[in-house]
C-alpha positions in Angstrom: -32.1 -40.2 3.6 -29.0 -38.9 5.6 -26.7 -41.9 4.2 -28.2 -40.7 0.8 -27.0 -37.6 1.3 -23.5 -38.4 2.9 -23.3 -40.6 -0.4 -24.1 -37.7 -3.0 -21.3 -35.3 -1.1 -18.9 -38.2 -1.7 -19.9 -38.6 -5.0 -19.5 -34.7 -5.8 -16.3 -34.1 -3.6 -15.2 -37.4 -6.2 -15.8 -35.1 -9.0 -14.1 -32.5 -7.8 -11.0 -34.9 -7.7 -7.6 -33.9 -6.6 -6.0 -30.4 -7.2 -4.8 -30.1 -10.4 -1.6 -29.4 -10.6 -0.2 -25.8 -12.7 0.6 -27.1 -15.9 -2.9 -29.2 -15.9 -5.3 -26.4 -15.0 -3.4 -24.1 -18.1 -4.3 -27.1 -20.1 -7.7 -27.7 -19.2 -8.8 -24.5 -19.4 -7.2 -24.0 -23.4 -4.4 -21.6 -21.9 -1.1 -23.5 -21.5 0.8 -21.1 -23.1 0.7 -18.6 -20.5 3.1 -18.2 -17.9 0.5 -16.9 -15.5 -2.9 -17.9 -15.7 -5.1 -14.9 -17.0 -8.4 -15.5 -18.5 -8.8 -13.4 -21.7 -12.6 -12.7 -21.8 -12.5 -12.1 -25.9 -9.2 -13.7 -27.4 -10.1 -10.4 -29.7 -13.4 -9.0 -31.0 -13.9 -12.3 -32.0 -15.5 -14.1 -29.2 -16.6 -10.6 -28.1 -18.8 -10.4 -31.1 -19.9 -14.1 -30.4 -21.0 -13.0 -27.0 -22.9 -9.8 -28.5 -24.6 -12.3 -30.9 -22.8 -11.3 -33.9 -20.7 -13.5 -36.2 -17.4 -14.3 -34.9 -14.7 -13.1 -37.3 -13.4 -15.7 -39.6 -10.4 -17.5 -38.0 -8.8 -20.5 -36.8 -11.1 -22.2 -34.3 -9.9 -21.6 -31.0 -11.8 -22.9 -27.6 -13.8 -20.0 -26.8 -13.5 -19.1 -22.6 -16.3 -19.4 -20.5 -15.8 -17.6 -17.2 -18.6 -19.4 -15.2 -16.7 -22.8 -15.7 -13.0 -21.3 -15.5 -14.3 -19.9 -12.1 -16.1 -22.8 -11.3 -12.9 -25.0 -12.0 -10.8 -22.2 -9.7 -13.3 -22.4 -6.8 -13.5 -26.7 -6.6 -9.8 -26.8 -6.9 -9.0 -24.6 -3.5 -8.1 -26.4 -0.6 -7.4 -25.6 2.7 -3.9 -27.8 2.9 -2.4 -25.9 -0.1 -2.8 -22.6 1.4 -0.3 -20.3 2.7 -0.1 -19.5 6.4 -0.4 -15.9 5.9 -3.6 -16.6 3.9 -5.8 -19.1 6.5 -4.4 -16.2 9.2 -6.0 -13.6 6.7 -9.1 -15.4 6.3 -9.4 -15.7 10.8 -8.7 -11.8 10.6 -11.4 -11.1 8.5 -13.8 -13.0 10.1 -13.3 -11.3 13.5 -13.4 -8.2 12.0 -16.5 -8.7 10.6 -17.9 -10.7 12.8 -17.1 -7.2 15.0 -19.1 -5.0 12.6 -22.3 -7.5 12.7 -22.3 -7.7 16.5 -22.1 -3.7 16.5 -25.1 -3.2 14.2 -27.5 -6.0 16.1 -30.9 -4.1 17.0 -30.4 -1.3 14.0 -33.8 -0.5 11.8 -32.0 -1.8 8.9 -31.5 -5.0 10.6 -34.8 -5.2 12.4 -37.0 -4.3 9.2 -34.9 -6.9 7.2 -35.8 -9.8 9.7 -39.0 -8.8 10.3 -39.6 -8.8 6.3 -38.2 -11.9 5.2 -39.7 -13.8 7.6 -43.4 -12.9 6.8 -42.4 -13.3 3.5 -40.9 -16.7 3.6 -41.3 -18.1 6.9 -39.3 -19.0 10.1 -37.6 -22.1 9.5 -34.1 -22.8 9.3 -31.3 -23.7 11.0 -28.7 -21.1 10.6 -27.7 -18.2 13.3 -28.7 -14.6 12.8 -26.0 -12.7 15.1 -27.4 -11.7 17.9 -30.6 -13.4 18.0 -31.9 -16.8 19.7 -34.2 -17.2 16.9 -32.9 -19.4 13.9 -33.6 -18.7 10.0 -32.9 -20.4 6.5 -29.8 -19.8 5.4 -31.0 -16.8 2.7 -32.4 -15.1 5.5 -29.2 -15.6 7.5 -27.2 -14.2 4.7 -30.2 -11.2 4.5 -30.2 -10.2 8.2 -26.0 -10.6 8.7 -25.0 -8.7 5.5 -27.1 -6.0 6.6 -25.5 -6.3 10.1 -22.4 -6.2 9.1 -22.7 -3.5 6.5 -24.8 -0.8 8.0 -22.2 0.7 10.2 -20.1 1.3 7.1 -17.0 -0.1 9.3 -16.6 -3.5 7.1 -12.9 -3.9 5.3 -12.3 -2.4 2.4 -10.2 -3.5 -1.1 -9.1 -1.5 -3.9 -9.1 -2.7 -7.2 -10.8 -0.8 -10.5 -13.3 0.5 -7.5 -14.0 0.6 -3.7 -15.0 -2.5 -2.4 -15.9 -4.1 0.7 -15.5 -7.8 -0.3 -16.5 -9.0 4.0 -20.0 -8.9 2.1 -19.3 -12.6 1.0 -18.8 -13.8 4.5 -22.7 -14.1 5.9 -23.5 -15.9 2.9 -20.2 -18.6 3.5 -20.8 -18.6 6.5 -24.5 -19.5 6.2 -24.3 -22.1 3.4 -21.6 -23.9 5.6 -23.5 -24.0 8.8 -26.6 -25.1 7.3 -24.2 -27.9 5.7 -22.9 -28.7 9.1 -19.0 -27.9 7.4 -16.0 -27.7 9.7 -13.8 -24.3 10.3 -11.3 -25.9 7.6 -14.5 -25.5 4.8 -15.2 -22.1 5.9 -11.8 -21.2 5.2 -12.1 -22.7 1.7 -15.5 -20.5 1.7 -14.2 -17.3 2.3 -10.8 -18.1 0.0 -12.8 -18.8 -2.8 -15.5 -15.9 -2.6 -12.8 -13.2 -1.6 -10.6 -14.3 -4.2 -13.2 -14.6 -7.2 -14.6 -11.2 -5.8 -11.6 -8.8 -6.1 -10.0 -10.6 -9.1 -13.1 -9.6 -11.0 -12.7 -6.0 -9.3 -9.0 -6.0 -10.6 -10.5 -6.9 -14.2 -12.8 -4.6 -14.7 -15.0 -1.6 -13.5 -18.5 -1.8 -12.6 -18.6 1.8 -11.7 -17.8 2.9 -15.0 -21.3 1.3 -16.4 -23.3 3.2 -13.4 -22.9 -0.1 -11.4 -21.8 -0.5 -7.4 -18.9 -2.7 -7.3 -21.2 -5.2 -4.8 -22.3 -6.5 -7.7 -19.3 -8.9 -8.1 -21.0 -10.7 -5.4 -23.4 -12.1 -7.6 -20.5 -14.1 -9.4 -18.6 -15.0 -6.0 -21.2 -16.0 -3.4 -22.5 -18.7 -5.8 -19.1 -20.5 -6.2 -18.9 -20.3 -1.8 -22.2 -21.8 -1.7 -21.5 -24.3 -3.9 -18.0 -24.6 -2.1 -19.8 -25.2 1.4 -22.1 -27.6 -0.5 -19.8 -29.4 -2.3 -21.4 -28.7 -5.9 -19.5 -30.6 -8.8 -18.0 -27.6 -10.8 -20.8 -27.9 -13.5 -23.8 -27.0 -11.1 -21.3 -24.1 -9.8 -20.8 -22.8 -13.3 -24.6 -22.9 -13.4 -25.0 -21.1 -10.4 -22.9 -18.7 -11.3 -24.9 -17.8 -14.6 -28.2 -17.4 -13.2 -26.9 -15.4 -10.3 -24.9 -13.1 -12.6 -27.0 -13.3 -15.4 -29.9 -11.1 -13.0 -28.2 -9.2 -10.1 -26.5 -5.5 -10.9 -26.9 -3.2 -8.3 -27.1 0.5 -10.2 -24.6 3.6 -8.2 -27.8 5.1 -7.1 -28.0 3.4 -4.3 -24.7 5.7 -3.1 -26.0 8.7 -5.0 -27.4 11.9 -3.3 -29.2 11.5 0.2 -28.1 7.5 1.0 -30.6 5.2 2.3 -31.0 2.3 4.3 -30.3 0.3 0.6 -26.5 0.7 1.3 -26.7 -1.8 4.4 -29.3 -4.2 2.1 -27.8 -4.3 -1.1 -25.2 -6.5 -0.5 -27.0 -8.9 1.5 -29.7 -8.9 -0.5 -27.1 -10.0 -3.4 -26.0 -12.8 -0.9 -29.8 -14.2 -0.4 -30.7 -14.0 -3.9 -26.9 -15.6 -4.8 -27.7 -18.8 -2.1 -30.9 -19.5 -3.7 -29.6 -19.1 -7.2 -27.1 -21.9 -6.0 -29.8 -24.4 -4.7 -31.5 -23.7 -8.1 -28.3 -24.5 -9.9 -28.1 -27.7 -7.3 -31.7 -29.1 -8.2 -30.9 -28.9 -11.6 -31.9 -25.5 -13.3 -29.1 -24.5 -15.9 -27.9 -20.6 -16.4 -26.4 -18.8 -19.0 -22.6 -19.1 -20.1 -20.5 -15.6 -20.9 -22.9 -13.4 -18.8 -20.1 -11.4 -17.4 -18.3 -11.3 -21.6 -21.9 -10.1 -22.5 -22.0 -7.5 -20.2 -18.4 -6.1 -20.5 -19.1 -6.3 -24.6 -22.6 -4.6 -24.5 -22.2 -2.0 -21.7 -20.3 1.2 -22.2 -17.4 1.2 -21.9 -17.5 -1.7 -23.9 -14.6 -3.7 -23.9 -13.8 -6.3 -26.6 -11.5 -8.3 -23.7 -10.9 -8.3 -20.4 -8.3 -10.3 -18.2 -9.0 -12.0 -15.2 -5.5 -13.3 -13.3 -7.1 -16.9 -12.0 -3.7 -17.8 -10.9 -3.9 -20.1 -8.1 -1.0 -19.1 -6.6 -1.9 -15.7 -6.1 -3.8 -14.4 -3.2 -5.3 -11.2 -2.5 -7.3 -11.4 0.2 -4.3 -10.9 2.2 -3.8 -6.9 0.4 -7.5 -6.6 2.3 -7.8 -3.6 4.7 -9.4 -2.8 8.0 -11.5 0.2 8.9 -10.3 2.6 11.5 -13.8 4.8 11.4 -17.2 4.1 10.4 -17.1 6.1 7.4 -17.2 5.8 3.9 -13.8 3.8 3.1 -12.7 7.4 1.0 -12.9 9.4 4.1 -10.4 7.3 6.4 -7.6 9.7 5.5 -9.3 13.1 6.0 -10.8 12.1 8.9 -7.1 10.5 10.7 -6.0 13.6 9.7 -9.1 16.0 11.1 -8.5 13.2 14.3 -4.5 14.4 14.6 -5.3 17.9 14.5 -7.9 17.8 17.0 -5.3 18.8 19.9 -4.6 21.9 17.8 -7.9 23.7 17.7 -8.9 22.4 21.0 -10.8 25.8 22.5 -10.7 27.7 19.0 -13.1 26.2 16.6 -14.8 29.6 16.4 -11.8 31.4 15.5 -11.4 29.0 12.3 -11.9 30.3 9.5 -11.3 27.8 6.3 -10.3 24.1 6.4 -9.5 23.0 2.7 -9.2 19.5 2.7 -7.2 18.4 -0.8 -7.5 15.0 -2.0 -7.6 12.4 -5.2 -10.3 12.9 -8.0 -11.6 9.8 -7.9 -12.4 10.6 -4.0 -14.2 14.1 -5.0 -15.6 11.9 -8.5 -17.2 9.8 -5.3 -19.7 12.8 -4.1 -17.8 13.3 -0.7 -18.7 16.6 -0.9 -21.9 17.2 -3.0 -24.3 20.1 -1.6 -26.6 17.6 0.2 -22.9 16.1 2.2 -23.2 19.4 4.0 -26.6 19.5 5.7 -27.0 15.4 5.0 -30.4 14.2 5.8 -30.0 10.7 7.1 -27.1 9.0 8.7 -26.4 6.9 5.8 -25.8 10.8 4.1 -23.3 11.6 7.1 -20.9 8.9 7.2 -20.4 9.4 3.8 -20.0 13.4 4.1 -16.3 14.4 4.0 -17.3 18.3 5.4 -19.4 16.0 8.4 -16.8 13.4 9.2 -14.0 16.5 9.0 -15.7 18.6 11.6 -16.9 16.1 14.1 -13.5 14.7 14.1 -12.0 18.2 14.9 -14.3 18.8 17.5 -14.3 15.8 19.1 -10.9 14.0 18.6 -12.2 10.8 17.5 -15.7 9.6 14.9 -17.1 6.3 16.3 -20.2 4.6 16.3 -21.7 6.4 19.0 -21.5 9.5 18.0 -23.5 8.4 14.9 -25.7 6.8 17.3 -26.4 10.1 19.6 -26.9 11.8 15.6 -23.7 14.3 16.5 -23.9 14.8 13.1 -27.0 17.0 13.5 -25.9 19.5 16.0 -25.5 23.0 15.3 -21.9 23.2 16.1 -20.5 20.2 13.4 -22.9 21.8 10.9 -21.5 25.0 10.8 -17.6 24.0 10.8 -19.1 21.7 8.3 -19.8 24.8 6.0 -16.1 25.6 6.0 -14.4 22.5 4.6 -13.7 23.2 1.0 -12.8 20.0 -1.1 -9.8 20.4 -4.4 -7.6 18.1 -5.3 -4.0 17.6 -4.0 -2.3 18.1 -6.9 1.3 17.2 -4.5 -0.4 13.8 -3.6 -1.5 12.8 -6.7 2.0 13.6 -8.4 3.5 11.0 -5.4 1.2 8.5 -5.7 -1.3 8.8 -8.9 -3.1 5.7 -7.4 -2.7 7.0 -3.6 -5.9 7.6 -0.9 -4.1 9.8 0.9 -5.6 13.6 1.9 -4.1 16.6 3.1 -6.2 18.8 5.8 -5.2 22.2 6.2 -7.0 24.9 8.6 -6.6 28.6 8.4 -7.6 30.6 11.7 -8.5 34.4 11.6 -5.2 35.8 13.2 -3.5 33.8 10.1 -2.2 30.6 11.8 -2.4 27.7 9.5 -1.9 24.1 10.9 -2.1 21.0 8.6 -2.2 17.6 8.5 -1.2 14.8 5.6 -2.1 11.1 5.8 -0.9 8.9 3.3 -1.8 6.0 3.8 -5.4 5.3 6.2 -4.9 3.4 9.4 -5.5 -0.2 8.7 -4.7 -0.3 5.1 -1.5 -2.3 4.1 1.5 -0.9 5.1 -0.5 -0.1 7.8 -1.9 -3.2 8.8 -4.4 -2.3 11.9 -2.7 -4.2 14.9 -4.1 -6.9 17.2 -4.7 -4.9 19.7 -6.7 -2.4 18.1 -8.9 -5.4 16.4 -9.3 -6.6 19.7 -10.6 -3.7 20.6 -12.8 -3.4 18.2 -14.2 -6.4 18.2 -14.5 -6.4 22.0 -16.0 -3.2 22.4 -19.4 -4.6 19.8 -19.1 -8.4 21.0 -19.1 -7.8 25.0 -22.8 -6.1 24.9 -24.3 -8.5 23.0 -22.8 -11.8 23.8 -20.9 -11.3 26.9 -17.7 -10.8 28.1 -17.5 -15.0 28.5 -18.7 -15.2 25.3 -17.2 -12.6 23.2 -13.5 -14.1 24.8 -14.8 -18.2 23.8 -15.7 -17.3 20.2 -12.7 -15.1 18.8 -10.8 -17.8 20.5 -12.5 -20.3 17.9 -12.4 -17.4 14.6 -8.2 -17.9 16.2 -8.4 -21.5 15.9 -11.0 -22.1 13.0 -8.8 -24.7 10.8 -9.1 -27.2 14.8 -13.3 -26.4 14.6 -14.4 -29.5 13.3 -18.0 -28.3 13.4 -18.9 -24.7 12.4 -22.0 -24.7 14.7 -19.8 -24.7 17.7 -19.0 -21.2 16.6 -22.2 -20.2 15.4 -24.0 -21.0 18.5 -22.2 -18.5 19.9 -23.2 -15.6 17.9 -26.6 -15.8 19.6 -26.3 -16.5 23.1 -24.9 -15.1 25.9 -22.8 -17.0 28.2 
């Protein structure tokens, strides 16, 4: 059975064959003419139409583009020897920093009810890790349990395309499908490459939000391809994978509308369990629909006859990724550095203040920073996405971590009522500098008229920014060290350092659950 098996993988990696060179993937995918590859979902109402079911208009016939096999073709054609130093160091970067959040989060309720639930449901075999735990679980509930690890403390990296993202959501599910595979470090790489990559191209593409739709949900289109990565699926069963995950997976804004629940840690990862088990459908077999996401961007308001994706293979963003100085909302990073640098200034005179106006970007305010239930928030999901909250606790206290979230600072009497004098606009100054910016301006006016303010630009760990080593050390030590050990948490980022030398990915794993 195992020779069987090591047969098939040959067989598939075969089929994959070499990587195509420039010119040859522009021709095999109908689009030599371009200069830079960009996937026009449409070429024109025409194939729009076709997608809505309508006749397409009369015209020369022209190969019509399906995304599932363009991205399918893009995913089996990554390899870890063509990519870029600055990438593979990208992808070890990410990993630790999420890798950070998950051990931070191990023993939450979210995490807890998630484990408990999927293994009633489904049972307790498996062979992949669960961070934290001794206990092993298939890799859906892997991908469960960690993206809901690494997502509840709301301190996973962040990307900006068309909306907010946190595209570290891929990794439990790569990191899963190639332990259960028994893939090296150099795989894992390809993984992550391939999941990050499809995940934030789509975000540059388009906008989920604008059709009432969390931007997780282009996880449903990239943690297919990173399974079938790990798996080493011929680009057809990918393609397939692909359209049944898509084709059944939108996660709707209400999950981040009024009082927040524990759904925002479980929507992702429950996108990443559903998305692995889409795959092994696709693996076994089943076939899925072609032009899901040209359906939806045709049918949906804002409907949109075409839309580009850049599939150049050339051009990386995972590396434009950013990391999260505070456990907040990814929106709030700025007002909160600046609340944080202003702290010294109020030390012994919080009583005496009396207005903070905090000016910002629309599309921040848009983001129900400071809706009526931010300011008396209900659960701690409702807090660390509370501008007023996160303002006042980091004037008081100098600093918003985990812990104070923990100890429920959030609910005291003091934070609430400085709370009730933050006052949200927007900065009209910052928007005029940067239209596109995430900067925030604080400014607090005390009763004898003294007014000291604060601008941040640009949030800590954002590009140019980039959060230094030291500080993700920190971070990463400060989670790791209770759960696995100081001897442990120092052995495994040594191995997230050298992932491309792990020849087996379970060398790593095994460290996630055990203290040494």
């Amino acid at each position: 059975m195992k020779k069987t098996a090591e047969r098939e993988n040959s067989r598939i990696g075969e089929a994959n064959g070499p990587l195509m060179d420039r010119r040859k993937f522009l021709v095999t995918t109908g689009l030599a003419a371009a200069t830079t590859l960009f996937v026009n979902l449409g070429e024109g109402r025409g194939v729009a139409l076709a997608a809505a079911g309508e006749p397409a208009a009369k015209a020369p016939e022209k190969p019509k583009v399906n995304l599932e096999k363009l991205l399918a073709e893009y995913a089996a054609n990554v390899r870890y020897h063509d990519l870029p130093a600055d990438v593979v160091a990208a992808c070890k970067r990410l990993l630790l920093d999420t890798l950070a959040c998950g051990f931070g989060a191990v023993g939450t309720e979210t995490a807890t009810i998630a484990e408990k639930t999927f293994r009633k449901a489904f049972g307790s075999g498996g062979k992949t890790t669960i961070i934290g735990s001794k206990r092993q679980i298939a890799a859906e509930g892997a991908a469960l349990v960690n993206g809901t690890l690494i997502r509840d403390l709301d301190l996973n990296d962040t990307y900006y395309g068309y909306d907010p993202s946190h595209p570290s959501e891929v990794i439990p599910a790569a990191l899963a499908c190639c332990e259960e595979a028994r893939r090296s470090g150099r795989d894992l790489i390809e993984a992550m490459v391939v999941a990050y990559e499809v995940d934030m191209r789509l975000n540059n593409a388009f906008s989920w939000a604008a059709r009432g739709f969390h931007a997780l949900s282009h996880g449903a289109y990239a943690i297919p391809l990173a399974a079938g990565k790990a798996w080493r699926l011929t680009p057809e069963q990918m393609a397939h994978a692909v359209g049944i995950s898509g084709a059944h997976q939108l996660t709707s804004l209400a999950m981040n509308s009024g009082t927040i629940s524990m759904m925002k840690a479980l929507a992702p990862a429950r996108t990443a369990m559903d998305s692995i088990f889409d795959t092994r459908l696709a693996a076994g077999g089943f076939t899925g629909p072609t032009f899901a996401i040209e359906w939806l961007t045709a049918n949906i308001q804002p409907k949109q006859a075409s839309v580009t994706v850049d599939l150049d293979p050339k051009s990386y963003q995972l590396v434009k990724v950013g990391l999260k100085r505070f456990p907040l909302q990814g929106s709030l990073q700025t007002s909160t550095e600046a609340a944080v640098n202003l702290a010294p200034q109020i030390k012994g005179q919080s009583g005496d203040i009396q207005e903070i106006v905090v000016e910002t970007y629309p599309a921040t305010i848009k983001r129900g920073v400071a809706d009526k239930e931010k300011y008396t928030p209900a659960t701690r999901e409702t807090a660390d996405h509370s501008l007023p909250i996160c303002v006042a606790m980091a004037l008081l206290d100098g600093e918003v971590t985990v812990t104070q979230f923990h100890k429920n600072r959030w609910k005291d009497r003091e934070v609430l009522a400085l709370a009730q004098k933050v006052t949200v606009k927007v900065g009209d100054e910052l928007v005029a500098k940067d239209p596109k910016g995430q900067g925030a301006t604080v400014a607090i006016r005390f009763a004898n008229g003294r007014v000291v303010k604060e601008t941040v630009e640009v949030p800590d760990g954002q590009a140019p920014r980039v959060l230094s080593r030291p500080a993700l050390e920190k971070k990463y030590r400060q989670f790791a060290d209770p759960v696995i050990g100081e001897a442990g948490a120092k052995k495994l980022m040594a191995l997230v350092d050298n992932l491309d030398q792990v020849k087996d990915i379970r060398t790593m794993t095994e460290l996630l659950r055990k203290r040494l």
